[in-house]
Predicted model as a PDB file, atoms N, CA, C, CB and O in Angstrom, pLDDT in the B-factor column:
MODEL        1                                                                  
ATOM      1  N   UNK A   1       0.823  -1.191   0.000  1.00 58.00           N  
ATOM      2  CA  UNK A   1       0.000   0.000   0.000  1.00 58.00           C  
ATOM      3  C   UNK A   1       0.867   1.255   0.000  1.00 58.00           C  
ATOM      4  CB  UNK A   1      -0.936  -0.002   1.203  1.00 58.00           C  
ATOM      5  O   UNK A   1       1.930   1.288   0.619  1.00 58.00           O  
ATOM      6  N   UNK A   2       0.381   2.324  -0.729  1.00 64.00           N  
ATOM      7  CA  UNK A   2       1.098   3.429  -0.941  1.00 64.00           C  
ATOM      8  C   UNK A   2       0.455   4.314   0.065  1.00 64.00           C  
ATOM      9  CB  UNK A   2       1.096   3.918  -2.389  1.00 64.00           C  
ATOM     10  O   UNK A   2      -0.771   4.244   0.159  1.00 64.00           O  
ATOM     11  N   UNK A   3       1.164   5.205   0.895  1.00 70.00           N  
ATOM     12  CA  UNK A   3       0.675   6.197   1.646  1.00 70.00           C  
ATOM     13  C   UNK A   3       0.138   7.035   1.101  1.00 70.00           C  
ATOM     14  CB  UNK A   3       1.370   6.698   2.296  1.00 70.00           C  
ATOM     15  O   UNK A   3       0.585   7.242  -0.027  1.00 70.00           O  
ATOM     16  N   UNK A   4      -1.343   8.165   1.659  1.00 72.00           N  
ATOM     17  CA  UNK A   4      -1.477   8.917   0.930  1.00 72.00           C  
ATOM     18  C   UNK A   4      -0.951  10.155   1.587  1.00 72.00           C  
ATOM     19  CB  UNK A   4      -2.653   8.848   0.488  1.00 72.00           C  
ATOM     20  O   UNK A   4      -1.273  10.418   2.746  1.00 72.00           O  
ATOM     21  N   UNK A   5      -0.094  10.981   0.842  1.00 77.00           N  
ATOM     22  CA  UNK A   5       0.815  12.651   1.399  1.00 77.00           C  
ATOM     23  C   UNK A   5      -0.356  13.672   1.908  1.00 77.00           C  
ATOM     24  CB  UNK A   5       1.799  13.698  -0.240  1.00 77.00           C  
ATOM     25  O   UNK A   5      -1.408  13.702   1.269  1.00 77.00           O  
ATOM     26  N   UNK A   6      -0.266  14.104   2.500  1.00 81.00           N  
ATOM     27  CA  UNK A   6      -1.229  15.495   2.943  1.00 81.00           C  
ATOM     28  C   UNK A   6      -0.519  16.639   2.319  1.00 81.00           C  
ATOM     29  CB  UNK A   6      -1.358  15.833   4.749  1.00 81.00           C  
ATOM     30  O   UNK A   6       0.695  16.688   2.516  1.00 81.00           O  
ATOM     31  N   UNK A   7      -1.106  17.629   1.553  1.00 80.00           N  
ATOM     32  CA  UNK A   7      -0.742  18.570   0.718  1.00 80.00           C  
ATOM     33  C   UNK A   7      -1.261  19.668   0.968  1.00 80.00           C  
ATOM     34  CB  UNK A   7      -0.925  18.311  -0.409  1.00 80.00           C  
ATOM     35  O   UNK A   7      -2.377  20.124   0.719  1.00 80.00           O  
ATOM     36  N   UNK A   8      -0.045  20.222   1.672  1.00 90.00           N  
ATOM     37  CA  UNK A   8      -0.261  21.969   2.758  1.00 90.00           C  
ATOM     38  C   UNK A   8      -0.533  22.957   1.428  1.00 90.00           C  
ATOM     39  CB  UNK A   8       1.741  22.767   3.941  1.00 90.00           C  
ATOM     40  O   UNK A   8      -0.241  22.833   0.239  1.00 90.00           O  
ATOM     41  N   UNK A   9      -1.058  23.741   2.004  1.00 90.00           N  
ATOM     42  CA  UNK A   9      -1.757  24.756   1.138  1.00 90.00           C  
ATOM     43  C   UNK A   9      -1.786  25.844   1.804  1.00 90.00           C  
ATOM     44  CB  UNK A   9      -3.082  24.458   0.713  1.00 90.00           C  
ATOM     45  O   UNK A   9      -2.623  26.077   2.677  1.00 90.00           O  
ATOM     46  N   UNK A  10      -0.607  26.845   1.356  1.00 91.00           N  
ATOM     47  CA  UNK A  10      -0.301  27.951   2.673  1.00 91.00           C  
ATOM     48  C   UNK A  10      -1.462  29.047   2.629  1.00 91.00           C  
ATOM     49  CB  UNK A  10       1.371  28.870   2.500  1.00 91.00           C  
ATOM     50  O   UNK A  10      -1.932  29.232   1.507  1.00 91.00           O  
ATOM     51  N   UNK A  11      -1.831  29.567   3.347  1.00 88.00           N  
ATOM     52  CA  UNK A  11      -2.359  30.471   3.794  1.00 88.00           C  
ATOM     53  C   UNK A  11      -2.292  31.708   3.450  1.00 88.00           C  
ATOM     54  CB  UNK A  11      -2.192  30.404   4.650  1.00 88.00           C  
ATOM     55  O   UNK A  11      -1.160  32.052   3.791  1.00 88.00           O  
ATOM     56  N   UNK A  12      -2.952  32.816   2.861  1.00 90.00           N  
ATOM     57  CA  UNK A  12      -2.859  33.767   2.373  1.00 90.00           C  
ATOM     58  C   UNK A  12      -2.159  35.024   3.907  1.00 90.00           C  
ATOM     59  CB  UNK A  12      -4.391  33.910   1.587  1.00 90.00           C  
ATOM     60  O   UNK A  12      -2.765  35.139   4.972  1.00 90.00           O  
ATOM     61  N   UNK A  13      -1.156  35.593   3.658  1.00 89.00           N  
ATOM     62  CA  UNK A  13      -0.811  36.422   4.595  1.00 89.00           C  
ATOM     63  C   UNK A  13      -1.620  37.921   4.318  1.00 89.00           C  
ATOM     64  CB  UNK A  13       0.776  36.468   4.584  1.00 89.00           C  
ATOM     65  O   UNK A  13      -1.569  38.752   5.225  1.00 89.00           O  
ATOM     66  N   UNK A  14      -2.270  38.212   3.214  1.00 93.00           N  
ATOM     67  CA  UNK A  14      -2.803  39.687   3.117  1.00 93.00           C  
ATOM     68  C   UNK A  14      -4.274  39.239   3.687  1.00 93.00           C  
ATOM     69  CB  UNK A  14      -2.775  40.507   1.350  1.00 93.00           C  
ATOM     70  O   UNK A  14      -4.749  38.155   3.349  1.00 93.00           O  
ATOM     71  N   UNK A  15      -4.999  40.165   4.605  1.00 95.00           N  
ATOM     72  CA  UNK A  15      -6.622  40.591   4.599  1.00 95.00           C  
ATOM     73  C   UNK A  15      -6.919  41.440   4.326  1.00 95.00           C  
ATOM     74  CB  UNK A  15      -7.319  40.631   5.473  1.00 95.00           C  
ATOM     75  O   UNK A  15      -6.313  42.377   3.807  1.00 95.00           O  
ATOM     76  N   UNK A  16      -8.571  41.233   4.796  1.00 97.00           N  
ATOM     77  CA  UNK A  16      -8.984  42.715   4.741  1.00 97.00           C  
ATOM     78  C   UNK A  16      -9.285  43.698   5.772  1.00 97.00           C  
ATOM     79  CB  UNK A  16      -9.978  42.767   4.128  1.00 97.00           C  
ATOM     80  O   UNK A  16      -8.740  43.083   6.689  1.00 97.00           O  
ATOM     81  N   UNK A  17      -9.679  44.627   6.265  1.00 97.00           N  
ATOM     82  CA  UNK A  17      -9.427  45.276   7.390  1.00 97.00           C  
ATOM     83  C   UNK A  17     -10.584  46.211   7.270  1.00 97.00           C  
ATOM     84  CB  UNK A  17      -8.002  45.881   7.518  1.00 97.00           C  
ATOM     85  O   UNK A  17     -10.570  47.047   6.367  1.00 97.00           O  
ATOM     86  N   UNK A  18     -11.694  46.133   8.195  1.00 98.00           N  
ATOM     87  CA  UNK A  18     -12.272  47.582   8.658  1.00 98.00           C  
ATOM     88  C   UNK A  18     -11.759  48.082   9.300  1.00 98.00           C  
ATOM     89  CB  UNK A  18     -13.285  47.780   9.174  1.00 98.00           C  
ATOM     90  O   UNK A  18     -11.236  47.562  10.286  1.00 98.00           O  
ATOM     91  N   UNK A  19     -11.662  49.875   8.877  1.00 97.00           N  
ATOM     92  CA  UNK A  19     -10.881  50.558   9.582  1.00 97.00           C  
ATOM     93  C   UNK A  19     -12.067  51.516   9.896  1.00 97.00           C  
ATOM     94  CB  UNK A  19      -9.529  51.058   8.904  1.00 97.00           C  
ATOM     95  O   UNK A  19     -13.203  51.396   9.436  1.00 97.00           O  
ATOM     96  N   UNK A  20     -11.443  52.916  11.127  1.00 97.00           N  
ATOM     97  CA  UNK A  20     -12.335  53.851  11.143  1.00 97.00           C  
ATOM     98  C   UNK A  20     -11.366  54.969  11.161  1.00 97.00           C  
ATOM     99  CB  UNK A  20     -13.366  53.760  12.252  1.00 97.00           C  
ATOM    100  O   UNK A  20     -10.368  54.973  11.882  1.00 97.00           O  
ATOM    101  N   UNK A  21     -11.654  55.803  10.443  1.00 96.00           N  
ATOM    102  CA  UNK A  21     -11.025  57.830  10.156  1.00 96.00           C  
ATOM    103  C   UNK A  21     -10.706  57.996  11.289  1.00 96.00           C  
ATOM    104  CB  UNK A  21     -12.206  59.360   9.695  1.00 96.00           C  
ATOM    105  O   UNK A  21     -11.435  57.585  12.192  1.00 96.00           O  
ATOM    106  N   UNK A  22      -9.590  58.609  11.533  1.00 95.00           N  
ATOM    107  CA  UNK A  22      -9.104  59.016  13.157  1.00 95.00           C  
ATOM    108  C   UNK A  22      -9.763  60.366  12.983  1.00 95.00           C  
ATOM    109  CB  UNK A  22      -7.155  59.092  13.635  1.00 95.00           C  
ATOM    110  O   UNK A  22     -10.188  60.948  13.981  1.00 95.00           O  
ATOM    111  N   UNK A  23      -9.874  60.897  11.785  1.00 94.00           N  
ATOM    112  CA  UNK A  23     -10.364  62.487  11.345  1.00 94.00           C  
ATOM    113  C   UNK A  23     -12.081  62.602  11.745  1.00 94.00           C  
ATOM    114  CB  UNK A  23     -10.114  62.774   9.320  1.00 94.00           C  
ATOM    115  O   UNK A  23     -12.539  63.308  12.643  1.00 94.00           O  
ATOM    116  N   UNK A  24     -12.693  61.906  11.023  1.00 95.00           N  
ATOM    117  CA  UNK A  24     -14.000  62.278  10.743  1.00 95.00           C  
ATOM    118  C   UNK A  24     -14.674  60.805  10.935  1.00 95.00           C  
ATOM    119  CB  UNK A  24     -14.180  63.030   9.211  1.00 95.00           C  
ATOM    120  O   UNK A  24     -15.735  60.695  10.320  1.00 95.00           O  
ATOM    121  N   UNK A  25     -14.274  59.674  11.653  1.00 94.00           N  
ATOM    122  CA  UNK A  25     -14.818  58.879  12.098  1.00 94.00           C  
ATOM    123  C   UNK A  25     -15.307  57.848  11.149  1.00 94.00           C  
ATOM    124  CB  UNK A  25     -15.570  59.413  12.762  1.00 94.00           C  
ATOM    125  O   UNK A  25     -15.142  56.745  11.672  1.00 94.00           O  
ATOM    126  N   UNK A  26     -15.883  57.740   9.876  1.00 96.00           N  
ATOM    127  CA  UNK A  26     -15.812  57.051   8.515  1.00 96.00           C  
ATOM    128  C   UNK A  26     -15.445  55.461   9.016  1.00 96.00           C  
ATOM    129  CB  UNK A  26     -14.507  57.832   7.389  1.00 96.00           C  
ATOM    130  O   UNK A  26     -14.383  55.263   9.607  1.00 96.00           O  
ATOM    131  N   UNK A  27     -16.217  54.546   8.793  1.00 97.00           N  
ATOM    132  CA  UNK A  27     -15.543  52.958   8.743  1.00 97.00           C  
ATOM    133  C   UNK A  27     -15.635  52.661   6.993  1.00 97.00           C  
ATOM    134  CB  UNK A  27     -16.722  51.525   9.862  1.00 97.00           C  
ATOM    135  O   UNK A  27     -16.620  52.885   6.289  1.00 97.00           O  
ATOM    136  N   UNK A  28     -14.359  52.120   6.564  1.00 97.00           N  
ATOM    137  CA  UNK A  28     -14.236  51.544   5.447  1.00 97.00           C  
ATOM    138  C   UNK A  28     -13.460  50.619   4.944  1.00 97.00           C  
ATOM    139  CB  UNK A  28     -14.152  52.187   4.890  1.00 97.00           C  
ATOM    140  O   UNK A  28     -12.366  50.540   5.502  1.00 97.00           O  
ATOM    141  N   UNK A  29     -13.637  49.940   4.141  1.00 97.00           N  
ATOM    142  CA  UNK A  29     -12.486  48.371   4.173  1.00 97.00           C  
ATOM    143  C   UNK A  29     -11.619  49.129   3.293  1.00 97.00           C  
ATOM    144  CB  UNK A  29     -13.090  46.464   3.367  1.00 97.00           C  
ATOM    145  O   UNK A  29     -11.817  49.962   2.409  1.00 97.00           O  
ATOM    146  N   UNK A  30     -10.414  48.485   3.900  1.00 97.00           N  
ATOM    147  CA  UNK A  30      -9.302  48.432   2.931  1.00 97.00           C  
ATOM    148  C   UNK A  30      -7.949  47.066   3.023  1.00 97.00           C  
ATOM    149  CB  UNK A  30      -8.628  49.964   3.175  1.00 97.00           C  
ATOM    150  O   UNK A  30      -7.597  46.516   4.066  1.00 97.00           O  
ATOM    151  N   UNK A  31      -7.661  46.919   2.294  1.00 96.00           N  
ATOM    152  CA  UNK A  31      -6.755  45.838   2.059  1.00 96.00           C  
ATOM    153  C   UNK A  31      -5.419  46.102   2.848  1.00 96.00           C  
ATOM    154  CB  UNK A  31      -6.503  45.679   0.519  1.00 96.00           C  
ATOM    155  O   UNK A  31      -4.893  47.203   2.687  1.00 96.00           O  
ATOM    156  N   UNK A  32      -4.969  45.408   3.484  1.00 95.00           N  
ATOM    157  CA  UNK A  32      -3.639  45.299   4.686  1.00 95.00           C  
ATOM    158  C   UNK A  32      -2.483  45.205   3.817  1.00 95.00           C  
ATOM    159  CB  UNK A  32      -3.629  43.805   5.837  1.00 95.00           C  
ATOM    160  O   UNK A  32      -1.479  45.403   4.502  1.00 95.00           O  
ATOM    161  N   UNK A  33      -2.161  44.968   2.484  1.00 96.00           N  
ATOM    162  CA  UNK A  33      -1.334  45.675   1.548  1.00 96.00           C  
ATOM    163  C   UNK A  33      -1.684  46.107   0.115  1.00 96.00           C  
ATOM    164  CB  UNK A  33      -0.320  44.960   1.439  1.00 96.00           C  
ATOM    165  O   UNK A  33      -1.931  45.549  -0.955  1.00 96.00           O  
ATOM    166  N   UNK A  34      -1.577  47.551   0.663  1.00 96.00           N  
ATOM    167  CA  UNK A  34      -2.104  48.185  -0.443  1.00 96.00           C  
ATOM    168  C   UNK A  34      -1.195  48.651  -1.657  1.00 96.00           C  
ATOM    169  CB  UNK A  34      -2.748  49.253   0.065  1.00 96.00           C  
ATOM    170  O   UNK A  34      -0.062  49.037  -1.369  1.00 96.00           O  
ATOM    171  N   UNK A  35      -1.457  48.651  -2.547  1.00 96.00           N  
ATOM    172  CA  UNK A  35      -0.419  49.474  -3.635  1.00 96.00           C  
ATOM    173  C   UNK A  35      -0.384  50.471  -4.032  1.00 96.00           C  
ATOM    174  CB  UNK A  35      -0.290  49.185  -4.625  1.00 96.00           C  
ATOM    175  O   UNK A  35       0.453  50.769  -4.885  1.00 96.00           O  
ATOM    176  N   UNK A  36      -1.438  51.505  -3.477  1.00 97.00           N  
ATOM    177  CA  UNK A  36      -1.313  52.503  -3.967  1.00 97.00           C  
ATOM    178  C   UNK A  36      -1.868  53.188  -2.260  1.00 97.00           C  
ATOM    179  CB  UNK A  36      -2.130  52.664  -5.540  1.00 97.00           C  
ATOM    180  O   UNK A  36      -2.467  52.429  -1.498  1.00 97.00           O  
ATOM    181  N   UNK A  37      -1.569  54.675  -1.840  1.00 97.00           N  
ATOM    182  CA  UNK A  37      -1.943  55.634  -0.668  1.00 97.00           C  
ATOM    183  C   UNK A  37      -3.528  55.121  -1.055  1.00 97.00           C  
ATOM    184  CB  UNK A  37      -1.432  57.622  -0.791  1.00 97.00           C  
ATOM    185  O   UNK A  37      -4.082  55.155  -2.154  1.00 97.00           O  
ATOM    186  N   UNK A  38      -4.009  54.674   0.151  1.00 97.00           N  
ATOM    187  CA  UNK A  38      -5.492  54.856   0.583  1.00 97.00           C  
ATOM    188  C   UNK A  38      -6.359  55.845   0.874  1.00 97.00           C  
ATOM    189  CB  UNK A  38      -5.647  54.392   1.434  1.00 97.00           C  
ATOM    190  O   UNK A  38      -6.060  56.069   2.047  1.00 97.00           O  
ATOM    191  N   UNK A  39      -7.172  56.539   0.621  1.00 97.00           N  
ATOM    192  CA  UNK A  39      -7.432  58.010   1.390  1.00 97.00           C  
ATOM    193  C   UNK A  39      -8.843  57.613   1.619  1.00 97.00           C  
ATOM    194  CB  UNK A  39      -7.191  59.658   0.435  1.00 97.00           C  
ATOM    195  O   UNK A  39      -9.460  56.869   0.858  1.00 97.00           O  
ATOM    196  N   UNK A  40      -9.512  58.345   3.117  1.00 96.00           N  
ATOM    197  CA  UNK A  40     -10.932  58.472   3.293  1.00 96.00           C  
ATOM    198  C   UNK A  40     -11.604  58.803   2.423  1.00 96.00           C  
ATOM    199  CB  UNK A  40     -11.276  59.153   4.087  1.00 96.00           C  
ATOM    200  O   UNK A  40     -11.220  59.633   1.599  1.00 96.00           O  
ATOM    201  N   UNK A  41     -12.962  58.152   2.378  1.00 96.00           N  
ATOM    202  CA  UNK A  41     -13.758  58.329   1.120  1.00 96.00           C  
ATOM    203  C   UNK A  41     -14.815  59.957   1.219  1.00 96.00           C  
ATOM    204  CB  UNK A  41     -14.843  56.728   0.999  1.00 96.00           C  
ATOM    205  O   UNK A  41     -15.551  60.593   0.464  1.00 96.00           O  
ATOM    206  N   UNK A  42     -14.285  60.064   2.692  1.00 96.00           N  
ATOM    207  CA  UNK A  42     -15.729  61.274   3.378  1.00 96.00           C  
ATOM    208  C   UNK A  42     -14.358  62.375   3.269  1.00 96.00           C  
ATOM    209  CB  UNK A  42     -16.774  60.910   5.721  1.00 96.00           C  
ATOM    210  O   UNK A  42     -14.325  63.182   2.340  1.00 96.00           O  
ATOM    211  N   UNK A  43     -13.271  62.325   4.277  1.00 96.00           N  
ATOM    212  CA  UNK A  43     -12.612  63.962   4.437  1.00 96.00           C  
ATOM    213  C   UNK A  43     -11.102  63.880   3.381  1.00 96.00           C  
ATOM    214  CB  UNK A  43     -12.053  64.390   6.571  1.00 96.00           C  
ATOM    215  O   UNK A  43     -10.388  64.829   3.057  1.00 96.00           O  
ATOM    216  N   UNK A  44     -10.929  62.283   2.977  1.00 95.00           N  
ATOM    217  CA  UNK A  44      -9.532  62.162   2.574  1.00 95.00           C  
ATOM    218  C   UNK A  44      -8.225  62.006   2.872  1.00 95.00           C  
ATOM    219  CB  UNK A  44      -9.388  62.729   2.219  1.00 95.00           C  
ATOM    220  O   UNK A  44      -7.320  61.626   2.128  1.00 95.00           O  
ATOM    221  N   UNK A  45      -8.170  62.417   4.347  1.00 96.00           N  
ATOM    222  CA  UNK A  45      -6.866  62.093   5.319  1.00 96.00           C  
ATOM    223  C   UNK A  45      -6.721  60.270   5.043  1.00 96.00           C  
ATOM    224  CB  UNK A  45      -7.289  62.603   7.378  1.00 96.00           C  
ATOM    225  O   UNK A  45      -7.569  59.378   5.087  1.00 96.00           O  
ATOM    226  N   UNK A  46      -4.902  60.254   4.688  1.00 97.00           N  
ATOM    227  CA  UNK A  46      -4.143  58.955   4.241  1.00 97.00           C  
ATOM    228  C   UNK A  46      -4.946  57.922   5.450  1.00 97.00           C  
ATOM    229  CB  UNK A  46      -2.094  59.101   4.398  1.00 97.00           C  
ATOM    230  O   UNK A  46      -5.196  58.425   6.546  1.00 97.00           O  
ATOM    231  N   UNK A  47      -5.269  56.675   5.211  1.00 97.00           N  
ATOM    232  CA  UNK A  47      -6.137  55.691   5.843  1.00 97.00           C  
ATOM    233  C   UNK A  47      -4.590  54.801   5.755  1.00 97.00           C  
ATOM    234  CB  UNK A  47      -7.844  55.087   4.913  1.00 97.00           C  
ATOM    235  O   UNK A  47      -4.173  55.060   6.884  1.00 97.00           O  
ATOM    236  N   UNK A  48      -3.554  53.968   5.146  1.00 97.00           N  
ATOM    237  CA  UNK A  48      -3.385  53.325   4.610  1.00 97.00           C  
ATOM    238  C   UNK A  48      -2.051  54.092   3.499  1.00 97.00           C  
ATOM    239  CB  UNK A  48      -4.666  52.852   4.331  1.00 97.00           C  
ATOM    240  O   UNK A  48      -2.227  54.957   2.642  1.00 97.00           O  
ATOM    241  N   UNK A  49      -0.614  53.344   3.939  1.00 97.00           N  
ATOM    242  CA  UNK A  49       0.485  53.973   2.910  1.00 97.00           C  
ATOM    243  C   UNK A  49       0.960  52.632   2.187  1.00 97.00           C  
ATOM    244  CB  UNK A  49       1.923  54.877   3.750  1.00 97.00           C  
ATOM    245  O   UNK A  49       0.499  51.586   2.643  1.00 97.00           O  
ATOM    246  N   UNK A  50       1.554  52.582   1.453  1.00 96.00           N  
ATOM    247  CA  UNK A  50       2.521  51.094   0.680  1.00 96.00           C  
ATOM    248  C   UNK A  50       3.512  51.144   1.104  1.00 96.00           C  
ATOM    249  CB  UNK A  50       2.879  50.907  -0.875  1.00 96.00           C  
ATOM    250  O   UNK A  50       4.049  52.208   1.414  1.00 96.00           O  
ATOM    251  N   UNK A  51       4.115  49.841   1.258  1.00 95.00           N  
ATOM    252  CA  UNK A  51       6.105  49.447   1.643  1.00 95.00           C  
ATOM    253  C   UNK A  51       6.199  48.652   0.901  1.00 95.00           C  
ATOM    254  CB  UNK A  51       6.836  48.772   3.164  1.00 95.00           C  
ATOM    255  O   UNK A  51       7.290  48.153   1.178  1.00 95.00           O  
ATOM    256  N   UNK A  52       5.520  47.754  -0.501  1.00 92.00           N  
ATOM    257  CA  UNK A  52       5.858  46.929  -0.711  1.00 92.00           C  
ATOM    258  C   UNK A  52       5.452  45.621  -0.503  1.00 92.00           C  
ATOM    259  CB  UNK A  52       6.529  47.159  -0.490  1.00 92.00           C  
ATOM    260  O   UNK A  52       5.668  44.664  -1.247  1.00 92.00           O  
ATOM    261  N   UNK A  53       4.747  45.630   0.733  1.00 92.00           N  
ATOM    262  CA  UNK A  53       4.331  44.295   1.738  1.00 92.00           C  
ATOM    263  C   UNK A  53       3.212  45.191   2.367  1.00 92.00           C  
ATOM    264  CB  UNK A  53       5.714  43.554   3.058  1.00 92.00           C  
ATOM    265  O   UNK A  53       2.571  46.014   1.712  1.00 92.00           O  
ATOM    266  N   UNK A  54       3.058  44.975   3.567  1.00 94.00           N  
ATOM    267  CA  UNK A  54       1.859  45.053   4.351  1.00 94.00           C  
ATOM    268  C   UNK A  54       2.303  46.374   4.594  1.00 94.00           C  
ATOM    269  CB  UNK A  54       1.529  44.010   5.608  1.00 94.00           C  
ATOM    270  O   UNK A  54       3.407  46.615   5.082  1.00 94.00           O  
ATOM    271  N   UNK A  55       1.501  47.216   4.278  1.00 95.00           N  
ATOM    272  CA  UNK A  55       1.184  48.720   4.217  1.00 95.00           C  
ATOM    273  C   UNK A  55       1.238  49.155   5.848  1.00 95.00           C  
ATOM    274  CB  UNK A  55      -0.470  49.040   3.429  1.00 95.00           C  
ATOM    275  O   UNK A  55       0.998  48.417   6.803  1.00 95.00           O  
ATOM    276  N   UNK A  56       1.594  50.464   5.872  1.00 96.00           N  
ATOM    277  CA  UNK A  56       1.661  50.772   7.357  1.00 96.00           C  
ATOM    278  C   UNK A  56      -0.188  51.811   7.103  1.00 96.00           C  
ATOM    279  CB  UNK A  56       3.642  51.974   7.965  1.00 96.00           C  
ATOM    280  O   UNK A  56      -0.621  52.687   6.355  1.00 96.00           O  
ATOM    281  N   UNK A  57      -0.653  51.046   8.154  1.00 96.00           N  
ATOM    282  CA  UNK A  57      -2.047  51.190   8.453  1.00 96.00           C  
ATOM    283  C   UNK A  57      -1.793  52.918   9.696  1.00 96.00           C  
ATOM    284  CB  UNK A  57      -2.779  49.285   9.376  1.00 96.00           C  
ATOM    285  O   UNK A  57      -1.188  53.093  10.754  1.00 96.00           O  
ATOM    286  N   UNK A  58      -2.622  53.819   8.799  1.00 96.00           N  
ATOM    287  CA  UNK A  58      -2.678  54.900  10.014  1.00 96.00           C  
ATOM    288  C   UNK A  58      -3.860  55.056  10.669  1.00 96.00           C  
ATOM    289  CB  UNK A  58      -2.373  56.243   9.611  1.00 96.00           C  
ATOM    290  O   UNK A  58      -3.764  55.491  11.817  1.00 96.00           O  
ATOM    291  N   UNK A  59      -5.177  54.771  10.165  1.00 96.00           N  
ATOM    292  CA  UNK A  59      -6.525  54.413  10.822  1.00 96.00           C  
ATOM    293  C   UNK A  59      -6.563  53.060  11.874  1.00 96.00           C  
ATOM    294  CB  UNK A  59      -7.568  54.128   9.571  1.00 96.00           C  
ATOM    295  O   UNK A  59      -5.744  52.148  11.987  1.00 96.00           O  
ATOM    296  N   UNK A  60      -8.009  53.334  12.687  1.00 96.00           N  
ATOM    297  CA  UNK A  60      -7.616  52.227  13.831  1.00 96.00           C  
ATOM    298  C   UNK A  60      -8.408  50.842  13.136  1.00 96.00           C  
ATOM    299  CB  UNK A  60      -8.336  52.717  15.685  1.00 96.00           C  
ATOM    300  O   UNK A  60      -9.204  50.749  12.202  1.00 96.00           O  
ATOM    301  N   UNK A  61      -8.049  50.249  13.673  1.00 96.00           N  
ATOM    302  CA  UNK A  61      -8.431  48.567  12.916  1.00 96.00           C  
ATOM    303  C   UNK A  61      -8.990  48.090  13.745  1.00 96.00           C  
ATOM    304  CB  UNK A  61      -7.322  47.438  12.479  1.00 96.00           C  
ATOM    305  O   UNK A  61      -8.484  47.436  14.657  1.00 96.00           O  
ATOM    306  N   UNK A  62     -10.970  48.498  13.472  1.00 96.00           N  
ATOM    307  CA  UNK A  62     -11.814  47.598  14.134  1.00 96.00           C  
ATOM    308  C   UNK A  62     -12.004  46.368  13.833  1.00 96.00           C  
ATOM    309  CB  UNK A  62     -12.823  47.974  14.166  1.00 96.00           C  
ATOM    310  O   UNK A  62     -12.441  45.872  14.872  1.00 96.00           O  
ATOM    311  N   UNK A  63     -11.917  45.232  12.711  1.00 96.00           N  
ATOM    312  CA  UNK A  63     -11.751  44.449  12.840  1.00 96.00           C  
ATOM    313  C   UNK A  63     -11.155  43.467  10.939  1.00 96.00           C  
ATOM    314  CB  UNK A  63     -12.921  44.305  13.764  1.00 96.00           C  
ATOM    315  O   UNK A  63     -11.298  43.621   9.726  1.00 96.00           O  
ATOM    316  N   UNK A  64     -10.629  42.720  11.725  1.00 95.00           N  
ATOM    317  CA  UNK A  64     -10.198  41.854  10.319  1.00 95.00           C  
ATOM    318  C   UNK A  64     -10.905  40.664   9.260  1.00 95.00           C  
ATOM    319  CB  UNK A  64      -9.130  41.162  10.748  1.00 95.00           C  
ATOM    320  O   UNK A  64     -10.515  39.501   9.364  1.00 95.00           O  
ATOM    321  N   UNK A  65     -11.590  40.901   8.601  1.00 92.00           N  
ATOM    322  CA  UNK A  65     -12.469  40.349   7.424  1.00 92.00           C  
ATOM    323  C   UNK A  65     -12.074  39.054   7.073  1.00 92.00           C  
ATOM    324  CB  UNK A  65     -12.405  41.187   6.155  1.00 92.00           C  
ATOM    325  O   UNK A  65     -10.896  38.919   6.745  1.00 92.00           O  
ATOM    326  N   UNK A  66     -12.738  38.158   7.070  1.00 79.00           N  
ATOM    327  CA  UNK A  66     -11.643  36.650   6.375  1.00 79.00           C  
ATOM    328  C   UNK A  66     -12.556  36.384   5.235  1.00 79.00           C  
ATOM    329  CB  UNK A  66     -11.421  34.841   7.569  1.00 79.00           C  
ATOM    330  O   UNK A  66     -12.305  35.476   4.442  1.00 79.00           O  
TER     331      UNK A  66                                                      
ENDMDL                                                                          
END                                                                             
């Protein structure tokens, strides 16, 4: 009898993220690496910058989306 292998299947490291406006209070999703500056959809203050990888988040992160 041949064993059967278990075949890992990694896990996505990016989500998604509700955030809320530190400015004007606004909740809106945005992606935990972004590629381009994020801006509020209501006053526009940066939500969200790019590095390449996981974006440095400047809004607070009510919760994470799966």
């Amino acid at each position: 009898m041949t064993k059967m292998r278990k075949v890992l299947i990694p896990q996505p490291r990016s989500k998604f993220l509700r955030v809320r406006c530190p400015e004007c209070g606004n909740e809106q999703i945005i992606f935990s690496h972004p590629a381009i500056v994020v801006r509020c959809l209501v006053c526009g203050k940066v939500l969200a910058r790019p590095t390449g990888g996981k974006g440095i988040i400047e809004a607070k992160i009510i919760k994470e989306l799966e």
